[in-house]
C-alpha positions as a Markdown table, in Angstrom:
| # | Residue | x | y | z |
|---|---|---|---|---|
| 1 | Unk | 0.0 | 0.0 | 0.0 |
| 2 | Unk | 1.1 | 3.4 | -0.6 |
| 3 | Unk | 1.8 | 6.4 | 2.0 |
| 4 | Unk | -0.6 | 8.5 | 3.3 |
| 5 | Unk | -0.2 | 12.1 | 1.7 |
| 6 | Unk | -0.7 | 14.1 | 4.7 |
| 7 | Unk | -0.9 | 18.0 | 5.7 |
| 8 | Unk | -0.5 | 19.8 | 8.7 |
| 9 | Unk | -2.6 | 22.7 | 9.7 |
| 10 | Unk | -0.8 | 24.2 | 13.0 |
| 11 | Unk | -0.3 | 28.0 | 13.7 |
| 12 | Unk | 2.6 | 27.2 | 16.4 |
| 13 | Unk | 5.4 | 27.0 | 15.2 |
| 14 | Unk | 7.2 | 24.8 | 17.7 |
| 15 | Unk | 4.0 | 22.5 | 17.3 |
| 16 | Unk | 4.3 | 22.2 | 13.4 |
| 17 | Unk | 7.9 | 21.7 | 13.9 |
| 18 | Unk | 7.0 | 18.6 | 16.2 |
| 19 | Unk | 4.6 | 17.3 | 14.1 |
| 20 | Unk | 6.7 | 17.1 | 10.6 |
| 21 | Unk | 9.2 | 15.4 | 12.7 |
| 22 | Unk | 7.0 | 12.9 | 14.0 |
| 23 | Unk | 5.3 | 12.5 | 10.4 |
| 24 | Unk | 8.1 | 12.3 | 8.4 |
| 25 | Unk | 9.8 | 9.2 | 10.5 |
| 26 | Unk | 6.4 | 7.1 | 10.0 |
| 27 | Unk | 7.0 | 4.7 | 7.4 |
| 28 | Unk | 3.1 | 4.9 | 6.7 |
| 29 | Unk | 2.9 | 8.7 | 5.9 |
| 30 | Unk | 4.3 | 11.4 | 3.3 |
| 31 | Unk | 4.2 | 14.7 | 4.2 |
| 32 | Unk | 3.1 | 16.9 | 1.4 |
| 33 | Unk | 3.0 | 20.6 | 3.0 |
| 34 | Unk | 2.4 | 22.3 | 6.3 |
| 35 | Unk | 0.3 | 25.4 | 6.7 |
| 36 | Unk | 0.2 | 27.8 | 9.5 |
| 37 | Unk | -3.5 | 29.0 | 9.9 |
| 38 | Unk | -7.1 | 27.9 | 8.0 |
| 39 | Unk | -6.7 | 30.5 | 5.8 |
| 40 | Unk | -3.6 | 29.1 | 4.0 |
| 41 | Unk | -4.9 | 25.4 | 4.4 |
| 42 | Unk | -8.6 | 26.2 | 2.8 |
| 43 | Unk | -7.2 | 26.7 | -1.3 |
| 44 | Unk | -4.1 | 24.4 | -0.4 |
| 45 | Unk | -6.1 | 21.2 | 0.8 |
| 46 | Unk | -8.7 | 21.8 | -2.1 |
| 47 | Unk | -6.2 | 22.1 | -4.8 |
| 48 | Unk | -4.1 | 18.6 | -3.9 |
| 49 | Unk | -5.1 | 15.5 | -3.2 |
| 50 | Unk | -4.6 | 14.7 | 0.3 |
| 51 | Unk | -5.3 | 11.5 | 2.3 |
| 52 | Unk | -5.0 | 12.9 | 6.0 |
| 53 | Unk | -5.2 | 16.3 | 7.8 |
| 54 | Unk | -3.7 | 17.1 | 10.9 |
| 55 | Unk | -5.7 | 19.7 | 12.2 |
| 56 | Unk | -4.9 | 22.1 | 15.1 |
| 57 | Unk | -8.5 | 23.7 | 16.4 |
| 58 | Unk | -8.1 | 27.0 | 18.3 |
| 59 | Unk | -6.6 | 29.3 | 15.4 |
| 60 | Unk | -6.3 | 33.0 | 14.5 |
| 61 | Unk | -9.2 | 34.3 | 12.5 |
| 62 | Unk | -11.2 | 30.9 | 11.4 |
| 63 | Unk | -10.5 | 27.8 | 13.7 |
| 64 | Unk | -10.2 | 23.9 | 12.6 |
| 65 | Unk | -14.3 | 23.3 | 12.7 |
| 66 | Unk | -14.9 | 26.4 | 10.6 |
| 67 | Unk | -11.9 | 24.5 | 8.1 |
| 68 | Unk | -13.7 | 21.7 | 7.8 |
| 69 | Unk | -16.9 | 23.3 | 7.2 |
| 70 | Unk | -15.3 | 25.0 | 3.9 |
| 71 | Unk | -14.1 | 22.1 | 2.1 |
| 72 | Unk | -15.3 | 21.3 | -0.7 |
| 73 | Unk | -13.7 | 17.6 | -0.5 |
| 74 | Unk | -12.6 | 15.9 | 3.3 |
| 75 | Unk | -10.0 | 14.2 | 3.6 |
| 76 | Unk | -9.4 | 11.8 | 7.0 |
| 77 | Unk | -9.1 | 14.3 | 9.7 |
| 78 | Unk | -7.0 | 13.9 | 12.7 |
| 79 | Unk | -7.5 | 16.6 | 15.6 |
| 80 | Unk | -5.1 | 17.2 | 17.1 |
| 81 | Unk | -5.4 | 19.8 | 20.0 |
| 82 | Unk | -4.6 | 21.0 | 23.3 |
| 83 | Unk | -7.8 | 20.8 | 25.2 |
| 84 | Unk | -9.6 | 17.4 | 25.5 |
| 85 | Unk | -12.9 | 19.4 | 25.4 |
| 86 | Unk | -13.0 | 19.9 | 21.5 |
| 87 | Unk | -12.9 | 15.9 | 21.4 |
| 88 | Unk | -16.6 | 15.8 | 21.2 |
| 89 | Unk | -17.7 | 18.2 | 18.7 |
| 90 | Unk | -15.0 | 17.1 | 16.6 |
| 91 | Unk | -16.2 | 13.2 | 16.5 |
| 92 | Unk | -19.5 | 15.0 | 15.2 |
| 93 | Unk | -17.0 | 16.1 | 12.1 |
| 94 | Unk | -16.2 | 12.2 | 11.3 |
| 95 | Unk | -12.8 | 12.9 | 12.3 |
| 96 | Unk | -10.7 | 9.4 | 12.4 |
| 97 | Unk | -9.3 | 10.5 | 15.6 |
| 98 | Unk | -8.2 | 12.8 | 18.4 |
| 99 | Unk | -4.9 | 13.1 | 19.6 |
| 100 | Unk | -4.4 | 15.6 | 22.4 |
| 101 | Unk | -1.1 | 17.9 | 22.8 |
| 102 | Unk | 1.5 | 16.8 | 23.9 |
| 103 | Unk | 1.5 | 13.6 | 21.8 |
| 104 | Unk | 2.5 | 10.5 | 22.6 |
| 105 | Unk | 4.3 | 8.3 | 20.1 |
| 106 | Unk | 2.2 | 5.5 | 21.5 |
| 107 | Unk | -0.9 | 7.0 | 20.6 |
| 108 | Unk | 0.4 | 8.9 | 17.5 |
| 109 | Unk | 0.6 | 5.6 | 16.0 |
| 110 | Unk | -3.0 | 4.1 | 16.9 |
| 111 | Unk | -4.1 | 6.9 | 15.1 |
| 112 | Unk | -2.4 | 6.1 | 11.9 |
| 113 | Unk | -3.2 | 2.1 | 12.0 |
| 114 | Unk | -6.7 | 3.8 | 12.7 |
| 115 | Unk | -6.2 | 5.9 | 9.7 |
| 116 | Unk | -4.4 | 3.2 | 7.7 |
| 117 | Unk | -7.7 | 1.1 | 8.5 |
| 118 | Unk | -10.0 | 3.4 | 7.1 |
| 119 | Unk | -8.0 | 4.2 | 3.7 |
| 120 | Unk | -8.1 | 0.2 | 2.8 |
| 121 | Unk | -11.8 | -0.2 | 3.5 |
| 122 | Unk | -12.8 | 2.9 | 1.7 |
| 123 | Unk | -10.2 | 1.5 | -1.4 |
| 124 | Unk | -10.8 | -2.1 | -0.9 |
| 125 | Unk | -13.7 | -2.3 | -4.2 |
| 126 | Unk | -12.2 | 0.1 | -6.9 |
| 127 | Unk | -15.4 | -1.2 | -8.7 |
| 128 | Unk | -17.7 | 0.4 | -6.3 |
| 129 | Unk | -16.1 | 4.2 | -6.5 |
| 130 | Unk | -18.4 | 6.0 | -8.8 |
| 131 | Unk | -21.3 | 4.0 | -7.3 |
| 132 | Unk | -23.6 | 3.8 | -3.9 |
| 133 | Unk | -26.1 | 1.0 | -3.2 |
| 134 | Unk | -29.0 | 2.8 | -0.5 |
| 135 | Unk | -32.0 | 0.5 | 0.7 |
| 136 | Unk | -35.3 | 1.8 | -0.1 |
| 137 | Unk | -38.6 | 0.4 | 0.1 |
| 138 | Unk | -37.3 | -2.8 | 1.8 |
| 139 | Unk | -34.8 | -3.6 | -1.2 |
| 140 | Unk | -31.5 | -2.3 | -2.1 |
| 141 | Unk | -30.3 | 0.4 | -5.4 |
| 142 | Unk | -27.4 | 1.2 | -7.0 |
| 143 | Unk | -26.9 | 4.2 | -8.2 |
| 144 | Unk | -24.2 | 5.6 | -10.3 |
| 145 | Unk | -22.8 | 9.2 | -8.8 |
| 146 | Unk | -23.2 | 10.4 | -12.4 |
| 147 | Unk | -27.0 | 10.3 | -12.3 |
| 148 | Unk | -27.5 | 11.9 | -9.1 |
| 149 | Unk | -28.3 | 15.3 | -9.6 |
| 150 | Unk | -28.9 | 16.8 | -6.0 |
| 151 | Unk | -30.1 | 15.8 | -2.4 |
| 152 | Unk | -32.4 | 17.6 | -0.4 |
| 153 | Unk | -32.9 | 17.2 | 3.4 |
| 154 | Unk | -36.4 | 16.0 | 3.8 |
| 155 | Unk | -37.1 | 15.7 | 7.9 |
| 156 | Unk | -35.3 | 12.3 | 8.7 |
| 157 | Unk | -35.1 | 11.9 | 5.2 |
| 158 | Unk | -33.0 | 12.5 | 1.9 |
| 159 | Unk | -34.6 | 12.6 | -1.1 |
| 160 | Unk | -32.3 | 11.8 | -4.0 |
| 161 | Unk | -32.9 | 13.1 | -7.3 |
| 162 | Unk | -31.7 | 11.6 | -10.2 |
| 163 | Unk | -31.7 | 12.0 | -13.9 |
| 164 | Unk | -34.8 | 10.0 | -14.7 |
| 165 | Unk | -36.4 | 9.4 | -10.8 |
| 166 | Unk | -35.8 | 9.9 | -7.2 |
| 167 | Unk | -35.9 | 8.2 | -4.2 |
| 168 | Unk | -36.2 | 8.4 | -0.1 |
| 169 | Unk | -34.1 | 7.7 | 1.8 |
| 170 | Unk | -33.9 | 7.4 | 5.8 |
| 171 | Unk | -30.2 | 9.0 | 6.0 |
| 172 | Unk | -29.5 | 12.8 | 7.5 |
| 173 | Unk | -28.3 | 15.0 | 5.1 |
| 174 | Unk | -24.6 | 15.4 | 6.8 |
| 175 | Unk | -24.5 | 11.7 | 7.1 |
| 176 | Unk | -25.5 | 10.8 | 2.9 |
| 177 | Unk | -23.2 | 13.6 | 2.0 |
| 178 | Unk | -20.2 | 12.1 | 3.7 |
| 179 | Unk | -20.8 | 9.0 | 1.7 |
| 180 | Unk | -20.2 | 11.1 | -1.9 |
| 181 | Unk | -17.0 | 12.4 | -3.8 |
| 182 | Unk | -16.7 | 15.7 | -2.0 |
| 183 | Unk | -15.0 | 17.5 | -5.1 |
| 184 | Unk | -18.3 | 16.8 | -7.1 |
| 185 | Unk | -21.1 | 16.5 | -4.5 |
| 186 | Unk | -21.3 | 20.2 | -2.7 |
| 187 | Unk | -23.3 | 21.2 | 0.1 |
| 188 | Unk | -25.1 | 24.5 | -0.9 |
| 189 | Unk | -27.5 | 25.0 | 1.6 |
| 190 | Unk | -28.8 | 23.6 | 4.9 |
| 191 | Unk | -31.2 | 21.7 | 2.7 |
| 192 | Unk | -29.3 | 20.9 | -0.2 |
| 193 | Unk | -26.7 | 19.0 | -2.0 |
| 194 | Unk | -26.0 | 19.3 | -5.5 |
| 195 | Unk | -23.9 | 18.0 | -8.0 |
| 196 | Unk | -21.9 | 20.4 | -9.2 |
| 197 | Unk | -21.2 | 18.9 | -13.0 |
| 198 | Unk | -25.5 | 19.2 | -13.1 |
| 199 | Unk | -25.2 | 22.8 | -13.0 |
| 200 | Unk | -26.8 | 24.7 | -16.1 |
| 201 | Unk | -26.4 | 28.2 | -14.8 |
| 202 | Unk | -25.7 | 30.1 | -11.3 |
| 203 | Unk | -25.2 | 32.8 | -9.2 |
| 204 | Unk | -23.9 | 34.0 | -5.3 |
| 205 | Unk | -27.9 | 33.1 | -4.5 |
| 206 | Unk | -29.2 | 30.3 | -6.6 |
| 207 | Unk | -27.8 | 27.3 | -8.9 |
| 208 | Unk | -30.3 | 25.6 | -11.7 |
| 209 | Unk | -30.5 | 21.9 | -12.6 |
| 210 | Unk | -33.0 | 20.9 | -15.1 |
| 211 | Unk | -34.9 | 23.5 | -14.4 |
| 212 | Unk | -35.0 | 23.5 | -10.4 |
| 213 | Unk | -34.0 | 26.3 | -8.7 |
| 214 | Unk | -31.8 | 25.3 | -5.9 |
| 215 | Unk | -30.9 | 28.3 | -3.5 |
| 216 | Unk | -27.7 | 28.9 | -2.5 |
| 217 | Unk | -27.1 | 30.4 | 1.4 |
| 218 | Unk | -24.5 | 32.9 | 2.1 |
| 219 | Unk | -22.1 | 30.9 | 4.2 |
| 220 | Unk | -21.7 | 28.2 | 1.5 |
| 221 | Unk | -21.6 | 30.8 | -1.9 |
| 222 | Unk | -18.2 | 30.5 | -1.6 |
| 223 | Unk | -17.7 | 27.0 | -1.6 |
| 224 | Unk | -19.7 | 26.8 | -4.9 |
| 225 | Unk | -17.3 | 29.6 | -6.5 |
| 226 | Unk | -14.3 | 27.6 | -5.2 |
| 227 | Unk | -15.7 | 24.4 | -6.9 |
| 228 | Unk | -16.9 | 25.6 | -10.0 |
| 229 | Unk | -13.4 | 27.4 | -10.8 |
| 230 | Unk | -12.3 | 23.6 | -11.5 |
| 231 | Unk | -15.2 | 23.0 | -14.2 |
């Protein structure tokens, strides 16, 4: 198997410093770059493919959560912070782990097996990456990523909308996202996910597919113009 292309997002210095050290003596992991606030890591992560983030939380200007929340693709996360009461919140991010300052080698390496772990089972079926199988109705669909055109948050459901049909499903909107390529699939509103190669036209307040208007809400306008720069 090959290394894990990693980042580092740490605005102390002597931290970063610790932490490429650590990184770069694991057999397991490549170190790609190191950024020293969110601001730096928001284009940089987008722009490369990256396998694993370690992510300091408390930062000048926009912290680790509000990094993660900008992303138009996520990478495995590992937190890695000084006060054990951001563990919590970030679990709610998916993160593969938590590893609080100062590490432990011990630990530090837990973390990557965890990491490791994760990367084979979501590579294991090459065959199964532009695809999703979701039960509906008692039965279980495949559907191609390339016929989905958006999601949208329906109570404890997801409806998914695809080129000729859509279905329900019982899934929360955070949770089906999670479960699509993040450079394509982007979350434009609290209600909605669309894919962004659907688009026919949009704007800072609304994106059309076939027709639907799909608003777009201020705090993710953004992330749209960052994605569609790519397209």
């Amino acid at each position: 198997m090959s290394k894990l292309k990693c980042v580092i997002v740490e605005d102390s210095e002597i931290q970063r410093i610790t932490l490429e050290r650590i990184i770069k003596s694991h057999p397991d992991l490549l170190l790609v770059t190191s950024f020293r606030n969110a601001i730096e890591a928001k284009n940089g992560i987008n722009n490369r493919s990256i396998d694993l983030v370690f992510l300091d939380i408390e930062m000048p200007l926009i912290s680790g959560f509000e990094l993660l929340e900008t992303l138009n693709y996520k990478p495995q996360v590992i937190v890695v912070a000084g006060k054990t009461e951001h563990a919590l919140k970030a679990f709610e991010y998916d993160v593969t782990d938590f590893l609080q300052k100062p590490i432990l080698l011990t630990r530090f390496d837990l973390a990557i097996k965890r990491a490791m772990l994760k990367y084979e089972q979501m590579h294991q079926n090459d065959d199964s990456v532009n695809q999703i199988f979701i039960r509906s109705k008692m039965s279980k669909k495949r559907i191609n990523f390339g016929e989905i055109k958006w999601i949208e948050a329906k109570g404890d459901y997801v409806k998914i909308v695809t080129l000729d049909s859509h279905v329900l499903v019982l899934s929360s909107l955070r949770a089906f996202h999670d479960l699509l390529p993040q450079e394509t699939f982007i979350r434009v509103h609290k209600s909605f996910v669309i894919n962004i190669e659907k688009i026919d036209r949009y704007n800072a307040r609304e994106v059309a597919i076939s027709g639907q208007v799909i608003p777009v809400s201020r705090a993710k306008k953004n992330c749209l113009s960052e994605a569609m720069k790519f397209m």
